[in-house]
N, C-alpha and C positions, 0 to 999 in steps of 0.2 A: 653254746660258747665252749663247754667242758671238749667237744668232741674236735672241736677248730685246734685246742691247744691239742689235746694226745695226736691230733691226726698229724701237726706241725712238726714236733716232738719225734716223732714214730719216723717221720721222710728225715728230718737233721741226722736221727740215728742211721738212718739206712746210707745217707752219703757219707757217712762218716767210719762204715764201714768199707764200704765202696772205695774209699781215698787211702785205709789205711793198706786193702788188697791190691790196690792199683801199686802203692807207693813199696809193697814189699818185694815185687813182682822182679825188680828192676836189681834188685840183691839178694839174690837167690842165693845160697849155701851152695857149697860143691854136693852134700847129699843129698838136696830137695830136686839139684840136675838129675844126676843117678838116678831116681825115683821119680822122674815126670820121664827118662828116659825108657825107666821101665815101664811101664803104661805108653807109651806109645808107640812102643815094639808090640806090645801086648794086643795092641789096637788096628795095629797094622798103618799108624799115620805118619805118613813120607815125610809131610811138611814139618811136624815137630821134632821127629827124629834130626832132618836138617838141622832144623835151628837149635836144637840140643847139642850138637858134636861140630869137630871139627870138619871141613871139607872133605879130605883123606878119610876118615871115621865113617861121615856119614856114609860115603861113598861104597864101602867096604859093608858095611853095616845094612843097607840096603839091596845089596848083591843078596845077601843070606840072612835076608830078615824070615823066611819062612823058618828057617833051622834056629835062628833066635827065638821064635814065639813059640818053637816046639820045649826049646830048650826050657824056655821062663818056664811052660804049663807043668814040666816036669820040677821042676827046683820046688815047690808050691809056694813061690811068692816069697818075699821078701820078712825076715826072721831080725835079722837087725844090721846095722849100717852105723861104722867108723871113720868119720872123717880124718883127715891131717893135711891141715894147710900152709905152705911155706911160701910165700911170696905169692908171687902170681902160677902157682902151679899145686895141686891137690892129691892127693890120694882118697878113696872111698875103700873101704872093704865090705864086701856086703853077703853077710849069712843067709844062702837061702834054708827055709823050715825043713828042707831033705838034707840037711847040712853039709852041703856044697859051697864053696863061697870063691868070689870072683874079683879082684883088684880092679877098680878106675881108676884112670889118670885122667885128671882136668888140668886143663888150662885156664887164664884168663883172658879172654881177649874182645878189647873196647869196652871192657869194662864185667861182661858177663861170663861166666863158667863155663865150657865147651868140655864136652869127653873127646880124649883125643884116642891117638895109638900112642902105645911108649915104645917112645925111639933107642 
């Protein structure tokens, strides 16, 4: 009987984590974009790239993503990250460890954070 309750206990905990990951997903911070956008430069992955930036962005961004993942190996990864949010549009500044550091500009659109180009 003791093992019916921890087992039941152990699966509530597990969805309740699961709900809390699922539920944060959908309001993502302009740095936590930057930072999944790093990692999938880094990765070489087209599709998140996409869905991370804006059409324009990605577009550009996938012409030279070679010379982007050259660039990230060199920076060595990410040091620390500044947001500043104004409305529906964001700034990141982000210190790489070779202290180099690079400006994002997001937007928001439909609701989620896109890196765009500044116009």
């Amino acid at each position: 009987m003791r093992v019916v309750k921890i087992s039941v206990s152990l699966v509530i905990l597990m969805l309740m984590v699961g709900l809390l990951f699922t539920g944060c997903q959908g309001r993502r911070d302009p740095s936590s974009v930057v930072r999944q956008l790093h990692t999938a430069v880094r990765n070489g992955d087209n599709g998140a790239i996409s869905n991370l930036m804006t059409a324009e962005a990605a577009g550009l961004a996938l012409k030279l993503l070679s010379d982007l993942q050259e660039s990230y190996t060199d920076s060595g990864g990410i040091a620390s990250m500044e947001q500043n949010i104004s409305g529906d549009t964001a700034t990141v500044k982000v210190t790489y460890r070779n202290g180099d550091t690079d400006t994002y500009d997001l937007v928001r659109v439909d609701g989620r954070w896109r890196v765009t180009i500044a116009k």
